[in-house]
DOTI-519343 format. One line per field, with one value per residue (C-alpha): residue number from 1; residue in one letter; x, y, z. Coordinates in nm, 4 decimals. Example, Ala and Ser with C-alpha at 12.3 -4.5 7.8 and 13.67 -1.06 7.14 Angstrom:
num c(1 | 2)
residu c(A | S)
x c(1.2300 | 1.3670)
y c(-0.4500 | -0.1060)
z c(0.7800 | 0.7140)
//
This chain:
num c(1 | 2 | 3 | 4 | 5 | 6 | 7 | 8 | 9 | 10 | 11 | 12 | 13 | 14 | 15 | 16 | 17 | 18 | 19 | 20 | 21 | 22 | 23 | 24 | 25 | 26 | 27 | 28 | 29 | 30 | 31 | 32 | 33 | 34 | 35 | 36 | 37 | 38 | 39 | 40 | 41 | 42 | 43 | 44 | 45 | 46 | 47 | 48 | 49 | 50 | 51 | 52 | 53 | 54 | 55 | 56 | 57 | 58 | 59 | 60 | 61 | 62 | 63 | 64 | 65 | 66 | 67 | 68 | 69 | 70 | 71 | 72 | 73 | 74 | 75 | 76 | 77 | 78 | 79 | 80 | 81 | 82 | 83 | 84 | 85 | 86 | 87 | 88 | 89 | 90 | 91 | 92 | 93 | 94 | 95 | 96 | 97 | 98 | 99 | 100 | 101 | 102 | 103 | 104 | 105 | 106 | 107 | 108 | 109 | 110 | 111 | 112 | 113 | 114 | 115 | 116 | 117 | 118 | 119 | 120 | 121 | 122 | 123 | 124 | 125 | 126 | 127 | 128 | 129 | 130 | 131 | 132 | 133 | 134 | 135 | 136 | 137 | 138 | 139 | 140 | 141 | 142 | 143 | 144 | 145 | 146 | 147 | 148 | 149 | 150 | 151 | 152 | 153 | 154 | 155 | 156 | 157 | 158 | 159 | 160 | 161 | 162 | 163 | 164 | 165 | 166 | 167 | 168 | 169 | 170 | 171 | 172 | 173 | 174 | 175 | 176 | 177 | 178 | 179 | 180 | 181 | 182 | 183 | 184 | 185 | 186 | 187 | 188 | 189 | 190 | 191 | 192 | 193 | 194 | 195 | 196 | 197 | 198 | 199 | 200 | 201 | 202 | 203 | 204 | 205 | 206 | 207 | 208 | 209 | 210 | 211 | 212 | 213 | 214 | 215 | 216 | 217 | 218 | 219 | 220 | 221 | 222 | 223 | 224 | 225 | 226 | 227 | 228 | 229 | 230 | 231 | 232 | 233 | 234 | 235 | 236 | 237 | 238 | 239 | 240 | 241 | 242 | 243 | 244 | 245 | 246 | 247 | 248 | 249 | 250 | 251 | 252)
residu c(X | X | X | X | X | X | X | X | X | X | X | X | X | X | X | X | X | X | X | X | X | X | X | X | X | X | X | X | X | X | X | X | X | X | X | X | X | X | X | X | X | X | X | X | X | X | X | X | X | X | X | X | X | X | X | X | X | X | X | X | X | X | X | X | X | X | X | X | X | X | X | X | X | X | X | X | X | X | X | X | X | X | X | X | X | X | X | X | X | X | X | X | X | X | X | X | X | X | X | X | X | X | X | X | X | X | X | X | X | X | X | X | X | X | X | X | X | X | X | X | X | X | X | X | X | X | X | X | X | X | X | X | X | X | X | X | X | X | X | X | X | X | X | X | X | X | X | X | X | X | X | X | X | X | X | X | X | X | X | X | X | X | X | X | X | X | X | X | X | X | X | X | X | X | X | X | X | X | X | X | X | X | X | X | X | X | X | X | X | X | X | X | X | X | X | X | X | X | X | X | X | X | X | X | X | X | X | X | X | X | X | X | X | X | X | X | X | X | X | X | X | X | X | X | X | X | X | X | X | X | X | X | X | X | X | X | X | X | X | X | X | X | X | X | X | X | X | X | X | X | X | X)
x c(9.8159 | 9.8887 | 10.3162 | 10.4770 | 10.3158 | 9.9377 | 10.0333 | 9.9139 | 10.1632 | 10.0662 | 10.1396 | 10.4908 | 10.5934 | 10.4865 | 10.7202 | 10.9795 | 10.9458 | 10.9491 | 11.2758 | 11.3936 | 11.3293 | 11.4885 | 11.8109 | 11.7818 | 11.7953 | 12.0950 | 12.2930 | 12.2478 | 12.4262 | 12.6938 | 12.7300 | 12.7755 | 13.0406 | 13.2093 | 13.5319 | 13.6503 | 13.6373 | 13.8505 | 14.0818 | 14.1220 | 14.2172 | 14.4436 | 14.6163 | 14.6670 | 14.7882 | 15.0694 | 15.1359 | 15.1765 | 15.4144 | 15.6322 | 15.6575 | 15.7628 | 15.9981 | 16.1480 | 16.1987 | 16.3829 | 16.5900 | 16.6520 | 16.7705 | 17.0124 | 17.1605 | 17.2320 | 17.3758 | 17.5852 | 17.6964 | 17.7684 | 18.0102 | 18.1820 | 18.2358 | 18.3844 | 18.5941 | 18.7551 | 18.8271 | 18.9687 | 19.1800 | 19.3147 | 19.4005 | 19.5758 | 19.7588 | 19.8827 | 19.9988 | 20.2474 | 20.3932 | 20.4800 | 20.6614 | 20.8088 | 20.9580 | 21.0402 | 21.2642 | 21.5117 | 21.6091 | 21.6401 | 21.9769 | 21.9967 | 21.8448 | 21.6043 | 21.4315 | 21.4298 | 21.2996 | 21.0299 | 20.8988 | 20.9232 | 20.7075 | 20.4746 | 20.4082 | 20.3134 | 20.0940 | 19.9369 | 19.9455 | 19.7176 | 19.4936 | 19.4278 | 19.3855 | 19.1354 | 18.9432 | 18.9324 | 18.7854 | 18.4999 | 18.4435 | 18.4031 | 18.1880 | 17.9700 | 17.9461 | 17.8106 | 17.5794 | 17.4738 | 17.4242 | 17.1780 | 16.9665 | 16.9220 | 16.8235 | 16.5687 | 16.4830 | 16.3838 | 16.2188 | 16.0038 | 15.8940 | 15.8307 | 15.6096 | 15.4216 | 15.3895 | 15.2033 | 14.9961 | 14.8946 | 14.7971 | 14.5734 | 14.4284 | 14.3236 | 14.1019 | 13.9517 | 13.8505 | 13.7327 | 13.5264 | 13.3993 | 13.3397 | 13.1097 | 12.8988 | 12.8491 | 12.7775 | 12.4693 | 12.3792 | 12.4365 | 12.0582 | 11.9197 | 12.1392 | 12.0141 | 11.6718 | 11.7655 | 11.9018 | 11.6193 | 11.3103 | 11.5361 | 11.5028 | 11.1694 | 11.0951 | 11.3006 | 11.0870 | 10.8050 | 10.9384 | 10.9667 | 11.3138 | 11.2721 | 11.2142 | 11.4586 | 11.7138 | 11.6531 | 11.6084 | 11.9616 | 12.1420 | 11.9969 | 12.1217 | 12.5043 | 12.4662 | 12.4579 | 12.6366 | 12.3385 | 12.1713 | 11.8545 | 11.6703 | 11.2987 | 11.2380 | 10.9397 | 10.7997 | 10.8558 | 10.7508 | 10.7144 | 11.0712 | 11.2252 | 11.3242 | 11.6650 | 11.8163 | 11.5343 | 11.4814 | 11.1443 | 10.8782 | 10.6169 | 10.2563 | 10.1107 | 10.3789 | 10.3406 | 9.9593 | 10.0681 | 10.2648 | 9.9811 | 9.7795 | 10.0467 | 9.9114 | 10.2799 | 10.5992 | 10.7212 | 11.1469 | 11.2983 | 11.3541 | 11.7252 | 11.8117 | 11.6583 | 11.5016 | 11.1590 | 10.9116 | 10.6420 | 10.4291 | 10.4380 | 10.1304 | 10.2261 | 10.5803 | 10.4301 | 10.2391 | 10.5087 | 10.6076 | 10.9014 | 10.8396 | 11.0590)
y c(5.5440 | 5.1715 | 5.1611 | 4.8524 | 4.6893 | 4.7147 | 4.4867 | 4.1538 | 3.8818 | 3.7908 | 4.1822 | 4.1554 | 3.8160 | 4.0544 | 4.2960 | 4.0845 | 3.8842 | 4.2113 | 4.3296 | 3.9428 | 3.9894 | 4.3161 | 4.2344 | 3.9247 | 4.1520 | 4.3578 | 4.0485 | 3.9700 | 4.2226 | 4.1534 | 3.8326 | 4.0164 | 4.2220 | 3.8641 | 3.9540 | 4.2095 | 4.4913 | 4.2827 | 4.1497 | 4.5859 | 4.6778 | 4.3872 | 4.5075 | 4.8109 | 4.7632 | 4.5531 | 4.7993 | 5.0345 | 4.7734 | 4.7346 | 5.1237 | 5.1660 | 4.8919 | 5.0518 | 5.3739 | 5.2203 | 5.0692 | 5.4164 | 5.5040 | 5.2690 | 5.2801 | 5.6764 | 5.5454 | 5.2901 | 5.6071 | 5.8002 | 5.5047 | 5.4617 | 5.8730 | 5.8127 | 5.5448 | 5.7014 | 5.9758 | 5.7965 | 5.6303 | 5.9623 | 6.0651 | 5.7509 | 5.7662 | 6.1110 | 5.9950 | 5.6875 | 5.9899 | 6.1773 | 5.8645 | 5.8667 | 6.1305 | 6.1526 | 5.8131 | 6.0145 | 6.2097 | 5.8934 | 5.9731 | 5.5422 | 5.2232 | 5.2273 | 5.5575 | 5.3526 | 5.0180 | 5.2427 | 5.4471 | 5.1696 | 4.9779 | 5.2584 | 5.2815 | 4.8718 | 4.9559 | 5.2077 | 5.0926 | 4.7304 | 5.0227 | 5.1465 | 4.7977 | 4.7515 | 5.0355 | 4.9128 | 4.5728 | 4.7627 | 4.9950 | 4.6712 | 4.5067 | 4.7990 | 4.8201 | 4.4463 | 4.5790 | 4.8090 | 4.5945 | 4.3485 | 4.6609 | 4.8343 | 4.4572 | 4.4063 | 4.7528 | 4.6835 | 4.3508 | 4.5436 | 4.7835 | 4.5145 | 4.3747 | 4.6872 | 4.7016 | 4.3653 | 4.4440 | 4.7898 | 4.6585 | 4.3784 | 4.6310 | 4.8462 | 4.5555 | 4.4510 | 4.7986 | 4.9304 | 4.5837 | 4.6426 | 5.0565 | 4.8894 | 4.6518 | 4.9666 | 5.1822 | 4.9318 | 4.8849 | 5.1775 | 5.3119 | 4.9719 | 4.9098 | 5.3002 | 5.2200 | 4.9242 | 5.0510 | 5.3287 | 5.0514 | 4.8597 | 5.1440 | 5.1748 | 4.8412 | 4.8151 | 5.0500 | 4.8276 | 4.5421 | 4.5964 | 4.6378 | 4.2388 | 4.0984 | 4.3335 | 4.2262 | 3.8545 | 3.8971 | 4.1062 | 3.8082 | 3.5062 | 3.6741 | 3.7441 | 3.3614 | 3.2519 | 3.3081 | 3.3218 | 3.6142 | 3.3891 | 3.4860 | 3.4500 | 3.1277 | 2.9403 | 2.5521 | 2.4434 | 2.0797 | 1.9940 | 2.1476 | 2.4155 | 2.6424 | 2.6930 | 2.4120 | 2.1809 | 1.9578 | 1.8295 | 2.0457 | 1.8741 | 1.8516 | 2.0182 | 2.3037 | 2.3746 | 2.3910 | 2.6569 | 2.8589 | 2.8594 | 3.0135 | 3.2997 | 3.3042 | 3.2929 | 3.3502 | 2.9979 | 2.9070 | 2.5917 | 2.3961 | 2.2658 | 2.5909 | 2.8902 | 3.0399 | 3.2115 | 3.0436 | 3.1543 | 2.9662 | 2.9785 | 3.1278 | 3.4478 | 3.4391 | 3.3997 | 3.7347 | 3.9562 | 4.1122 | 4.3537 | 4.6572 | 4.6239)
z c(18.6651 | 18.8134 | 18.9543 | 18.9256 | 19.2435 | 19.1064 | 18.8197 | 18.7895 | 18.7907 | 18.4051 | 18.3601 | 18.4975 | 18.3542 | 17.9962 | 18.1382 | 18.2187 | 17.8764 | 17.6999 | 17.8609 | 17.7963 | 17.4194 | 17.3961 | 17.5653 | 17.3647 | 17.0521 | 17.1691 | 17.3057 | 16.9141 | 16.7620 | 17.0650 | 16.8742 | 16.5747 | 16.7134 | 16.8193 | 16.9641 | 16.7286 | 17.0440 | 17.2455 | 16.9760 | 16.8532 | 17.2043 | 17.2582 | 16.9068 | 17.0374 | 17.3338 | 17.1531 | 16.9256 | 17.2021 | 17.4135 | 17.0966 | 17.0502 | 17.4378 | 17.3490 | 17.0313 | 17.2605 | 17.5036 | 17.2528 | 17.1411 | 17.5102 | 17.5225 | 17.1508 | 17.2755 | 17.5881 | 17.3804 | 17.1797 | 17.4521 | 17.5954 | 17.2690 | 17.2472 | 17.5993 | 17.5111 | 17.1444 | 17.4229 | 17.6585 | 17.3611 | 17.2764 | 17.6363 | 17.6462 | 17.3068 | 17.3966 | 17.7271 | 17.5193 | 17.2902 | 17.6319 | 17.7413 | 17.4088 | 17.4178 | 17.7357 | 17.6331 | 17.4266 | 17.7855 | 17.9739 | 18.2086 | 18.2841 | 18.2188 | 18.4672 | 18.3644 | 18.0156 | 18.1381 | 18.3315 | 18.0725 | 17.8455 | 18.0794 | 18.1521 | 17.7470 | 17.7294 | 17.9882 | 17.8042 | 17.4386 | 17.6794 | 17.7592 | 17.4307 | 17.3077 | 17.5973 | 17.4988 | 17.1646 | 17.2561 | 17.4820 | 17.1896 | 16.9589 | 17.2677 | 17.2425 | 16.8619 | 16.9068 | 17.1312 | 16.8780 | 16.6167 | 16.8189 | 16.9375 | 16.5703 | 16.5004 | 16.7917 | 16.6654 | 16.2999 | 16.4445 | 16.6378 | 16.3773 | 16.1140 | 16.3819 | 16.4490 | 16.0579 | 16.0756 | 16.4041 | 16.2206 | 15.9207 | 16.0956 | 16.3350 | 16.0692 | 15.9035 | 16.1970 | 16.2763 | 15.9643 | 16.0196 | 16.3708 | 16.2491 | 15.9620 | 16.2225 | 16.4588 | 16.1557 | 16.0275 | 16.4344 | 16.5862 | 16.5272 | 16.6133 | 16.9305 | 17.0911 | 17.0193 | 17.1964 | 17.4746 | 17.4691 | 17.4956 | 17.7609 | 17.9977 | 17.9034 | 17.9669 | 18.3064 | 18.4749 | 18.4371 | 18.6171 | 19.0513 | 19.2030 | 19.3377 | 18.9679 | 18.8038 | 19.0578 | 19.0018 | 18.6054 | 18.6035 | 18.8225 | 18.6318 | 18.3199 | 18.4409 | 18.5329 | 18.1340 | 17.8551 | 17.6605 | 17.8714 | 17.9189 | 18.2072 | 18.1317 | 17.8829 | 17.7542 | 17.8468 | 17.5255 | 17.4170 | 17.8117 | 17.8768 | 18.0397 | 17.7097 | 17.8793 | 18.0042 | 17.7850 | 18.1552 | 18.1366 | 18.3431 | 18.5413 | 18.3963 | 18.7550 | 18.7079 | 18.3508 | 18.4325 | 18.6853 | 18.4887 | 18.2066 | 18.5066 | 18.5214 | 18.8855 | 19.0302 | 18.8983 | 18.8772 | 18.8206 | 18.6473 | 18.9360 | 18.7319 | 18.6275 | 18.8194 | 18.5034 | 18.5666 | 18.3076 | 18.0668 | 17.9037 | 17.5160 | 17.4126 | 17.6549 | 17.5031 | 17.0967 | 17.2315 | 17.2862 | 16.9605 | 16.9785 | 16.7033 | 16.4333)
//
């Protein structure tokens, strides 16, 4: 059995066509897919953002509770310490002891009103986190609800392609061992270089079938001769004339 370097160079520019139309065919239903992958994941990964977002909301509304528990404590401690001074007032032996406790009670009864005012601070706090809170899960509601339409539309495109795109892949392979190391390496870079995955095009009406520049009469007469592997000269394309490329049929 011939290997790869006993072909003819009219037998690898049919391999390398072949391979072209294949790759053609799956870079088809990549269309079809559009950017439905991309735009899933990048759902996803918002959902997922707004979800570590609600939890650390979470954190800190415990933490908030936590400070307020410390503070209606700290109240108490405080309120109990003004009815000690209280009653320590009916004992008083002179004015200063009086003026003293008294004193000592107005700074207490400032204390309680400060924890007050850091208890209200907090509740504020509160307020604007159960807020960012519900924001965030009306949000997620939204980005779940679009998710789930754009996947039950991408599952429905792999569903209907998903036989089509491993036979694909299958004749691909197939068709890659065909071509040398050299052209595969060259086919494989020209195609990363367009969007279109074009690597092996047709003269077509006297132009390159990729960038449409016009192609020389003396090099479309060499390229009929499928002597030579011959590249568009503006674009780097490797050529085939289009009687070889209306011969390759891919098998529906």
């Amino acid at each position: 059995m011939a290997t790869v370097k006993d072909f003819s160079v009219e037998e690898k520019l049919s391999a390398l066509l072949t391979l072209q139309k294949i790759d053609s065919k799956s870079d088809e239903i990549k269309v079809l897919k559009g950017e439905l992958p991309m735009e899933v994941k990048d759902l996803e990964d918002e959902i997922a953002g707004l979800q570590t977002r609600i939890s650390n909301i979470d954190q800190e509304i415990s933490s908030i509770d936590q400070y307020i528990a410390r503070e209606h404590e700290a109240k108490k401690e405080t309120a109990a310490q003004v009815k000690k001074y209280e009653k320590q007032l009916d004992n008083v032996k002179n004015n200063r002891e009086a003026e003293a406790l008294n004193k000592e009670i107005e700074m207490q009864e400032l204390e309680m009103q400060l924890h007050d005012k850091h208890v209200k601070d907090a509740q504020i706090q509160q307020t604007e986190r159960a807020e960012m809170k519900t924001q965030a899960g009306e949000r997620i509601s939204i980005l779940e609800e679009t998710a789930t339409g754009k996947r039950k539309e991408l599952e429905k495109i792999i569903a209907d392609t998903e036989k089509e795109e491993k036979k694909l892949t299958k004749e691909s392979n197939a068709a890659r061992e065909l071509v040398d190391a050299h052209m595969l390496s060259a086919y494989e870079r020209i195609r990363k270089s367009y969007s279109n995955g074009l690597a092996v095009v047709p003269v077509e009406r006297d132009s390159c079938g990729g960038c449409f520049n016009v192609i020389p009469p003396q090099r479309q007469s060499e390229i009929r001769q499928r002597k030579k592997i011959v590249v568009c000269e503006h674009c780097g394309r490797i050529l085939v004339d289009s009687d070889l490329n209306d011969s390759i049929k891919l098998k529906s």
